[in-house]
C-alpha positions in Angstrom: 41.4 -32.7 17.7 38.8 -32.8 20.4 35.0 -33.8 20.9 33.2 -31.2 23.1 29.5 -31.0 24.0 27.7 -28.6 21.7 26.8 -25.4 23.1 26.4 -21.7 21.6 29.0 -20.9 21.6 29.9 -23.4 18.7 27.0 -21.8 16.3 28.4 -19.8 13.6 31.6 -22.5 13.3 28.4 -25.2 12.7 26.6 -22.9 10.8 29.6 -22.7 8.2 30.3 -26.1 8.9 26.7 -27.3 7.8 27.1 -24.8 4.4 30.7 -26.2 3.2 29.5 -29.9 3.7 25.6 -29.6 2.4 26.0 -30.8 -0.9 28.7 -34.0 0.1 26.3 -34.7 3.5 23.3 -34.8 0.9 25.0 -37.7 -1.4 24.8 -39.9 1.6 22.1 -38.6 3.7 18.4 -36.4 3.7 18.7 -33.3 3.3 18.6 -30.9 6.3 15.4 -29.2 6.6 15.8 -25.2 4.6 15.8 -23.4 7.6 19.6 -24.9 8.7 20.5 -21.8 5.1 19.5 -19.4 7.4 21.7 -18.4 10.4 19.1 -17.1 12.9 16.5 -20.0 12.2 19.8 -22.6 12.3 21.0 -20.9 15.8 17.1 -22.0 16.9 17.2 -25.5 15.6 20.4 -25.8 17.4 19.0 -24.6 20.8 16.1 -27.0 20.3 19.2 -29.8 20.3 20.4 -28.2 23.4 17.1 -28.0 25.1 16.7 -31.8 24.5 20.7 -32.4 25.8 19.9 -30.6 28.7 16.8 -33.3 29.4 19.1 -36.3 28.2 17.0 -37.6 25.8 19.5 -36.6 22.9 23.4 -35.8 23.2 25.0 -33.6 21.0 29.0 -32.9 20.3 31.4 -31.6 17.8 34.7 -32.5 16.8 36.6 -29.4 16.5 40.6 -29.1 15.4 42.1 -25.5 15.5 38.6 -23.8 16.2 37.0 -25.5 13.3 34.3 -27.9 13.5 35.4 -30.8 11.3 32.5 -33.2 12.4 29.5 -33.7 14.6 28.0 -36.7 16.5 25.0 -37.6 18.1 23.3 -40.0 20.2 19.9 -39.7 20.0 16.4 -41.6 21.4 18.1 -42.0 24.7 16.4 -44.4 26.4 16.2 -45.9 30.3 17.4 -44.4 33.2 16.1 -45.0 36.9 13.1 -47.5 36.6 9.7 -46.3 38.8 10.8 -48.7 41.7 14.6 -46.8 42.1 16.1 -49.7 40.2 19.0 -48.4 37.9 17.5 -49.7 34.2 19.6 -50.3 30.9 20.2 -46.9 29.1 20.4 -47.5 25.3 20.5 -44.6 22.5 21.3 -44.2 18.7 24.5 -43.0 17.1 25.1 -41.2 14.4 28.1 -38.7 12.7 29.3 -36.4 9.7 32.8 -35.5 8.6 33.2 -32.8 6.5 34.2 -33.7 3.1 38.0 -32.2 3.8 38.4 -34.7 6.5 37.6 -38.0 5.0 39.9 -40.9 6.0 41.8 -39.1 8.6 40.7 -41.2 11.8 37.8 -38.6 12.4 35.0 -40.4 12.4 37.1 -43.3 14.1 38.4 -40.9 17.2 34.4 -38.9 17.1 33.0 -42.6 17.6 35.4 -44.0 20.1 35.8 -40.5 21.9 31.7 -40.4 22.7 31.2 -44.0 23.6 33.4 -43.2 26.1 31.3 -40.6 27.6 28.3 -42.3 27.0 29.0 -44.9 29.1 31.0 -43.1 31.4 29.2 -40.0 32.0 25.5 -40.9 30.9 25.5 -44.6 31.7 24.6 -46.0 28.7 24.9 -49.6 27.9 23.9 -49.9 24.6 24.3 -47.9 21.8 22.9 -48.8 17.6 23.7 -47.4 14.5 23.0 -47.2 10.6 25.1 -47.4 8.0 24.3 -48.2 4.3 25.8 -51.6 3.3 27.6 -49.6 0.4 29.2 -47.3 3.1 32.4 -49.0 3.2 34.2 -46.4 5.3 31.2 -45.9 8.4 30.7 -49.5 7.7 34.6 -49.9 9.0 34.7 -46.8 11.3 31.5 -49.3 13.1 33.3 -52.6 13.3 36.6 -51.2 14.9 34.7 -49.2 17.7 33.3 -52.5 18.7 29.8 -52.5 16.8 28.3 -55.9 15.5 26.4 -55.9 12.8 22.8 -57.1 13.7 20.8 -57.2 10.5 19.9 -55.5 6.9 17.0 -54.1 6.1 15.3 -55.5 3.0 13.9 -52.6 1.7 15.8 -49.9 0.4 15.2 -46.6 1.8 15.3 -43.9 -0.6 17.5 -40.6 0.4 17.8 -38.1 -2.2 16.9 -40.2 -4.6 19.2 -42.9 -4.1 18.5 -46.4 -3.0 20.4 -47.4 -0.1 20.3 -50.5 1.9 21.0 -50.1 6.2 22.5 -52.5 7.8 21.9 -52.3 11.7 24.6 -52.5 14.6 24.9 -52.3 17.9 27.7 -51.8 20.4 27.5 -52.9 24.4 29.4 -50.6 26.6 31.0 -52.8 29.7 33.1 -51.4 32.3 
């Protein structure tokens, strides 16, 4: 098992990837847009993820094991960077992952998360890094905790995804040397 930036060469593996998992991502999460059923408007959503890698405002990788993708993580909203008077300012961005169904409590997300916070810090120099995870989401709620996340505070609200209430709870994680 391995994490490796996305590129295009990783399309059609996602594509199937995305199509296996769409109904078990969709009992936890929205529903990708209905151009991600069709290949060749999928392949241009997926450059638009590498155009925005390439500026570092968003990073994208996939866990793959045996040429398969088995999961993918992002960090998104990347934030900070050099400051207008050539000061090195806090970088901060968002994290967030899917397993496929087949892989569930494996260590995947639990390697994916550990793997990138690694790199983020490393190679991107973030500090910071926040994440979501519905309070009923015992297993990202665990996956979280053990990469070093803190849990910062619940919404009140419950945000509605596919028809399902769910409450977030907020974390974050500070990346030190």
């Amino acid at each position: 098992m391995d994490v490796e930036r996305l590129n295009t060469q990783h399309f059609d593996a996602l594509f199937d990837f995305e199509q296996q998992n769409k109904a078990w991502f969709e009992q936890f999460v929205p529903a990708r847009p209905s151009s991600y059923s069709n290949f060749v408007s999928f392949c241009h959503a997926q450059q638009a993820l590498l155009d925005e890698h390439e500026q570092e405002t968003s990073l994208f990788f996939v866990v793959v094991e045996s040429d398969k993708i088995i999961a993918r993580i992002n960090a998104t909203q990347l934030t900070g960077g050099e400051s207008t008077h050539g000061e090195c300012a806090s970088r901060e961005c968002e994290l967030g992952y899917r397993v496929g169904e087949d892989y569930q409590q494996q260590g995947v997300a639990s390697f994916a998360v550990a793997r990138v916070l690694q790199l983020l810090h490393k190679d991107y120099g973030v500090q910071l890094v926040y994440a979501k995870a519905a309070t009923d989401n015992l297993a990202s709620v665990r996956v979280l905790e053990k990469s070093g996340f803190n849990r910062v505070s619940e919404r009140t609200e419950p945000v509605r995804v596919n028809g399902r209430a769910l409450h977030l709870a907020q974390f974050e994680c500070l990346l030190t040397p």
